[in-house]
C-alpha positions in Angstrom: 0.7 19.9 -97.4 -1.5 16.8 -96.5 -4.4 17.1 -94.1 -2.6 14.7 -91.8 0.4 17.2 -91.3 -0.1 19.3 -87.7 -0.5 22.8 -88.0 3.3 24.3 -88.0 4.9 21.2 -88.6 6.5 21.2 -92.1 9.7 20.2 -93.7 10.9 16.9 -93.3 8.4 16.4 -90.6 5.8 16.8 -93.2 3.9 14.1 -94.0 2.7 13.0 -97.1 0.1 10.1 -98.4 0.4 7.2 -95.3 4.3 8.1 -94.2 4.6 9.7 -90.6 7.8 10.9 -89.0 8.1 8.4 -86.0 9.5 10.4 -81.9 12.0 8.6 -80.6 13.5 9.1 -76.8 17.0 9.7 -76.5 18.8 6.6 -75.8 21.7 8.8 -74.1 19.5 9.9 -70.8 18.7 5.9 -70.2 22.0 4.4 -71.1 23.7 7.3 -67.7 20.6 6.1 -65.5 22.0 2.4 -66.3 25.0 3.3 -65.4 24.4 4.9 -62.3 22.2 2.5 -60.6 25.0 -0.1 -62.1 27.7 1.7 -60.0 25.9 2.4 -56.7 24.1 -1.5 -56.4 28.6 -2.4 -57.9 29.8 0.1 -54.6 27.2 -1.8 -52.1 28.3 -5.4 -53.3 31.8 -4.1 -52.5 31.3 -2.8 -49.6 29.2 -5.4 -47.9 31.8 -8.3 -49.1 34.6 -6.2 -47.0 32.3 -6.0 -43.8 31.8 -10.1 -44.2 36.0 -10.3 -44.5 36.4 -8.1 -41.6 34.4 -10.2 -39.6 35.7 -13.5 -40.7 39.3 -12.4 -39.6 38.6 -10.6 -36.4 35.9 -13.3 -35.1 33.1 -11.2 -35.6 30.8 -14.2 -36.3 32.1 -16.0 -32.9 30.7 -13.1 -31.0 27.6 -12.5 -32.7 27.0 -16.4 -32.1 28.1 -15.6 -28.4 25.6 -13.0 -28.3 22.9 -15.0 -29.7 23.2 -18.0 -27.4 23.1 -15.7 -24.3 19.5 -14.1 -25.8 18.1 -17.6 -25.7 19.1 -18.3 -22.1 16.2 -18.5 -20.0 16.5 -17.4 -16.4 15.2 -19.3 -13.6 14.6 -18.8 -9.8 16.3 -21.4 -7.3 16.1 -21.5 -3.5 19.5 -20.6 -1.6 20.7 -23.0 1.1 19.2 -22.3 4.3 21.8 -20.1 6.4 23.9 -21.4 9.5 22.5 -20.1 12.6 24.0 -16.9 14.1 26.9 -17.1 16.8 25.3 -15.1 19.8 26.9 -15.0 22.9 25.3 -17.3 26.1 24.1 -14.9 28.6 27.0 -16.2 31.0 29.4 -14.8 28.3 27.9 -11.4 29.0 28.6 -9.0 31.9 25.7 -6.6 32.9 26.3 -3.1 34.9 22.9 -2.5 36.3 22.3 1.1 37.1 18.8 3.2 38.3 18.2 6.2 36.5 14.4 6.5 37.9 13.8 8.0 41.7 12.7 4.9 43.0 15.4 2.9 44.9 16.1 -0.7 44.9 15.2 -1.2 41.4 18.8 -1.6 40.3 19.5 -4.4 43.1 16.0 -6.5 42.2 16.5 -6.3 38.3 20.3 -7.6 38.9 19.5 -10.4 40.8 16.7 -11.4 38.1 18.9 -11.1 35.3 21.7 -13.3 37.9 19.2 -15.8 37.9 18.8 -16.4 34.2 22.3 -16.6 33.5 23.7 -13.1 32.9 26.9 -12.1 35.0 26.6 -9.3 36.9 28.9 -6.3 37.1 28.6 -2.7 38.8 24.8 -2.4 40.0 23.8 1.1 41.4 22.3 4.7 40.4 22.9 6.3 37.0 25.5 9.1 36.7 24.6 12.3 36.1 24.2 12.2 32.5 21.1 9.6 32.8 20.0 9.9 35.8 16.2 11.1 35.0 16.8 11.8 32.1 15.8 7.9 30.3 11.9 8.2 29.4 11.1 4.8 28.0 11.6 1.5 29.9 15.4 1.3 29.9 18.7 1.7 27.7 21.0 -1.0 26.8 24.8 0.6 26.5 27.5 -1.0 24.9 30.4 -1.1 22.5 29.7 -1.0 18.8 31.4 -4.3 18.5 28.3 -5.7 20.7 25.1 -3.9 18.4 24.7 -7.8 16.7 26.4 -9.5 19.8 25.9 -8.6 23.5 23.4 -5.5 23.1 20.7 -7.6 21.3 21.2 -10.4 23.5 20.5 -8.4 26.6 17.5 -6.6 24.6 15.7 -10.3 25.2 15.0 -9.6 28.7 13.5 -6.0 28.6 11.1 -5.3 25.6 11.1 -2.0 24.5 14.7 -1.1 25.5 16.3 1.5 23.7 20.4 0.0 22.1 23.1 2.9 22.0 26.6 2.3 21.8 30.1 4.2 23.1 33.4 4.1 22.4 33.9 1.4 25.6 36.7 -1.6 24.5 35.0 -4.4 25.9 32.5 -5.7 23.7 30.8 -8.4 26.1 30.6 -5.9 28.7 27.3 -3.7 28.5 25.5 -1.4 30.9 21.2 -1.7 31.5 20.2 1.8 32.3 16.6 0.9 34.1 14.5 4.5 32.9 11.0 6.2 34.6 9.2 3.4 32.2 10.2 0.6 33.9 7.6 -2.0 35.4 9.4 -5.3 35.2 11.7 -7.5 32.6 9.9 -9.6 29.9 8.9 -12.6 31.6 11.6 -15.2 30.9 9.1 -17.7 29.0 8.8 -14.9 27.2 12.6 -13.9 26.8 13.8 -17.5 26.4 11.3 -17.2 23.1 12.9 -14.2 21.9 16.5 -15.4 22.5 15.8 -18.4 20.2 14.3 -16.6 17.6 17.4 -13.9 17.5 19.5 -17.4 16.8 17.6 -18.3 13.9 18.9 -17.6 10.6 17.3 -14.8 8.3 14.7 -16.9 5.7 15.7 -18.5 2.7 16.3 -16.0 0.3 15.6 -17.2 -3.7 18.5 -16.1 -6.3 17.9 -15.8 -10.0 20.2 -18.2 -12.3 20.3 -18.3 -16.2 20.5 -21.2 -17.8 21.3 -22.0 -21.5 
């Protein structure tokens, strides 16, 4: 045996003067790896050409374009119109029942003939029925139909500041009652009210609204 054969290696894998066996890999393991990795990059060529047909017949691409042009659209802020004015009634469209809910007489009779003067028509005037009568803490209540909380109620509210609205289940909507209550000292002066009956006919301010544009 030559010095150059490993210990336990004899046979044909001995080797003798400058000849040495030579350890090849198996070419079988390789060649299946091949093959796999062949067939699974084959499978995903496949499959990605049939997604690209499906979308090509059911207009896949159209939308995905659609959806791309509205992610560039840039949104921008523009001013509204200014609003029309609101319709409130004149005070001689409005009918005012004047009663006194406080112990101190005459007060229904004086605050009638005030509001006369600035245009309101005048109805019952006289003392609060039972259910009231005392019983209205703050300067006065304004009592009318629901059809009158943005019409007739809020007009009336001009002349006394502080007023509480309620409504009832009453039909006529330009017909409202002023219940005069234990806070009462007088009705907003009418420079005053004449201000506040203008500015309840102004229009709400110019809202801005967002717009996208492409």
């Amino acid at each position: 045996m030559s010095m150059l054969t490993p210990p336990g290696m004899g046979g044909k894998y001995r080797i003798t003067g400058d000849k040495y066996p030579r350890m090849r890999r198996s070419r079988g393991r390789s060649r299946i790896v091949l093959a796999v990795v062949a067939s699974v990059v084959a499978v995903g060529l496949i499959g990605w050409g049939t997604l690209q047909l499906i979308d090509v017949f059911t207009g896949g691409g159209d939308k995905a374009s659609a959806a791309g042009a509205t992610g560039d659209c840039r949104t921008k802020t523009s001013a509204s119109p200014s609003e029309s004015p609101k319709i409130l009634p004149k005070p001689g469209q409005v009918t005012v029942n004047v009663f006194n809910a406080t112990p101190r007489s005459g007060l229904a009779k004086q605050t009638a003939d005030e509001l006369k003067k600035r245009g309101f028509a005048i109805g019952d005037v006289g003392n609060a029925t039972k259910a009231y009568d005392k019983k209205v803490k703050g300067p006065g209540l304004l009592l009318g139909a629901r059809a009158a909380t943005d019409a007739a109620l809020p007009v009336l509210g001009t002349q006394l500041a502080g007023a509480e609205l309620k409504t009832d289940t009453r039909a006529k909507p330009a017909e409202v009652d002023l219940i005069i209550g234990n806070a009462f000292k007088q009705l907003t002066t009418k420079a005053d009210a004449d201000k506040a009956l203008a500015a309840l006919a102004k229009p709400s301010a110019t809202s801005a609204k967002s717009k996208k544009h492409c």
